[in-house]
C-alpha positions in Angstrom: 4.5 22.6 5.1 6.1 26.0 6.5 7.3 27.0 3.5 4.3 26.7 1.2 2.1 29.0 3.8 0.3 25.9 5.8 0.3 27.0 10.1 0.0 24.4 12.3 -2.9 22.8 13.0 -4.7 24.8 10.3 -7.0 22.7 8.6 -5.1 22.7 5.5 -2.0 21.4 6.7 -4.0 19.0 8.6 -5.5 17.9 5.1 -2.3 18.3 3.2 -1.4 15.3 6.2 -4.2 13.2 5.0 -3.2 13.5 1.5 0.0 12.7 1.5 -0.2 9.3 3.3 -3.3 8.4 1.6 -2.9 9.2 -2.4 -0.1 7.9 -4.9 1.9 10.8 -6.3 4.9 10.5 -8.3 6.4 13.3 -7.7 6.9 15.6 -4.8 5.7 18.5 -7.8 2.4 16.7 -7.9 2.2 16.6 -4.2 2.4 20.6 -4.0 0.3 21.4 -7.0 -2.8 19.6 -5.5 -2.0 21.5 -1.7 -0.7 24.8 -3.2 -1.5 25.1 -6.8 -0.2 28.6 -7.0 3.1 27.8 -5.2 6.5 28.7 -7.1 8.3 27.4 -3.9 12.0 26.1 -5.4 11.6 22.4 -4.5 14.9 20.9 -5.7 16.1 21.1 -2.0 13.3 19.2 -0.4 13.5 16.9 -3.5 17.3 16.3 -2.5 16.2 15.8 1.3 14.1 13.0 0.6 16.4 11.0 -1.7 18.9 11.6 1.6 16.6 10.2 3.8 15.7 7.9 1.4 19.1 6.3 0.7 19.9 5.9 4.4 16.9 4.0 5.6 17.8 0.6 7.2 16.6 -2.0 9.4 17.1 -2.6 13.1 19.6 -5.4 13.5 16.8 -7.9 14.3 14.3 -7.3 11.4 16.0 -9.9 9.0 16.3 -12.7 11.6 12.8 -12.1 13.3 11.4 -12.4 9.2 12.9 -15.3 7.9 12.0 -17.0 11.2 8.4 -15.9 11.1 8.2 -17.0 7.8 9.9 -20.5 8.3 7.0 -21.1 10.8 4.8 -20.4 7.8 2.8 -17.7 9.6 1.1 -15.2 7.1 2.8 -11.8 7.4 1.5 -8.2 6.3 3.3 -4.9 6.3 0.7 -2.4 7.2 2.5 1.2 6.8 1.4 5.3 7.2 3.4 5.9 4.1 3.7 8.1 1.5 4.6 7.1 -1.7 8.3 8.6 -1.8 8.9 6.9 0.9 8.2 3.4 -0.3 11.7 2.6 -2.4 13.6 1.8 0.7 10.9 -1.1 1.9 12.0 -2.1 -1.8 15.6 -1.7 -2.2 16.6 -3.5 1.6 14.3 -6.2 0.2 11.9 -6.3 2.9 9.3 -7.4 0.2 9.9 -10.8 -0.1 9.4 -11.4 3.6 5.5 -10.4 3.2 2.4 -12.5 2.1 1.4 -8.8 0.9 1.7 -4.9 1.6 -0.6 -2.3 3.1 0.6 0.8 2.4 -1.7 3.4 3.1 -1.1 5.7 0.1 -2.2 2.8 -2.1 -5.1 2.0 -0.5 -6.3 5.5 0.7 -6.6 4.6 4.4 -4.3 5.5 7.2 -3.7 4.4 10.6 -5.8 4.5 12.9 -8.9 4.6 11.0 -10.4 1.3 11.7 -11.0 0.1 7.9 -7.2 -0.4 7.2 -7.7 -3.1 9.7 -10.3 -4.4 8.5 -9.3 -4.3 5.2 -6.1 -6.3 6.5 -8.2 -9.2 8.1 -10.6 -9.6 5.1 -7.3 -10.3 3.2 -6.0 -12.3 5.7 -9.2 -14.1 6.5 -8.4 -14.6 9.7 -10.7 -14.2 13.0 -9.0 -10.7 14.7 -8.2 -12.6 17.9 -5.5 -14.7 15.8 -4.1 -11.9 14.1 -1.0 -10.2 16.1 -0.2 -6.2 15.3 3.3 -5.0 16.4 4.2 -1.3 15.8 5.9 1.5 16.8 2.6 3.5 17.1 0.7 3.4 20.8 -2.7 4.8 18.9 -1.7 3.2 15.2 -0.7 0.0 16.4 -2.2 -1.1 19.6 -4.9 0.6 20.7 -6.5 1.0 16.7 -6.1 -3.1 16.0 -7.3 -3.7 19.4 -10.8 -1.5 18.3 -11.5 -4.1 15.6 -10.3 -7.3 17.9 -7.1 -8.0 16.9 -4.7 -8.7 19.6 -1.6 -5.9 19.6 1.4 -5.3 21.0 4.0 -1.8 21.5 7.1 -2.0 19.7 9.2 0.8 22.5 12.8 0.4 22.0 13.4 2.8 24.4 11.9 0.1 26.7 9.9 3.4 28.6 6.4 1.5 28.4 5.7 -1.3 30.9 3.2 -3.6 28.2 5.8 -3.4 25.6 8.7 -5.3 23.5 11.9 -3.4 23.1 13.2 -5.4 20.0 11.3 -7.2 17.2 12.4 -10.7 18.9 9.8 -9.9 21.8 7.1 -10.8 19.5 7.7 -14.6 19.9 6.5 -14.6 23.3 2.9 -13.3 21.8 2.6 -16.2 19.2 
């Protein structure tokens, strides 16, 4: 956001925030001509960055074992993600997919963490009452303290182990079902 003019905690980067995890784009191009329209900022090397990043996402060590188990127990999983939509492939490609009932990404469904709708969107697909339905994330305000708003019981994923209320690895999560 430097680079194409946007200071911190303008309002304009705090919008070009928004719109990134909440609209589909297919290209980063498309991205920058909504933010900037008048940008001729070169973006083949943050084009290249991305596909890096891309290609070395991976999974903690747990993620496959903790999945297959949750879903042999037939409980009903969702991913609920602050994504944006150049960052979906690896969810794809390390076949993560097949271990949800279904997908929230934000930038599909123009809502981001915290904002209390993507939950609630989230238990009307579910149909579940919000006291059954577990949350686990990374994010203290995005994944605890926003599902707990709506009713939904919630729980820190810290693998740096520094919170007291929290699960250091995935496999924590069994002692909440």
């Amino acid at each position: 956001f430097d680079d194409l003019g946007l200071l911190p905690n303008s309002p304009e980067r705090k919008q070009a925030r928004v719109l990134a995890f909440t609209r589909n784009f297919t290209s980063l191009a498309e991205f920058v001509k909504l933010i900037k329209p008048d940008s001729n900022l070169s973006l083949e090397p943050y084009e290249h960055a991305i596909q890096v990043e891309c290609n070395f996402a991976a999974v903690y060590p747990e993620t496959y074992d903790v999945l297959r188990t949750l879903q042999s127990e037939d409980l009903q999983v969702i991913l609920m993600s602050n994504l944006a939509t150049l960052y979906k492939d690896p969810f794809f490609r390390l076949g993560l997919g097949r271990y949800f009932d279904f997908s929230l990404f934000s930038c599909d469904i123009g809502l981001s963490k915290p904002d209390t709708r993507i939950y609630q969107y989230a238990l009307l697909a579910l149909n579940k009452d919000p006291s059954k339905v577990l949350m686990v994330g990374d994010s203290m305000q995005a994944d605890v303290l926003g599902p707990r708003s709506v009713g939904m019981r919630a729980v820190h994923l810290d693998r740096n182990n520094s919170s007291q209320d929290s699960i250091p690895t995935l496999y924590g999560i069994f002692e909440y079902l």
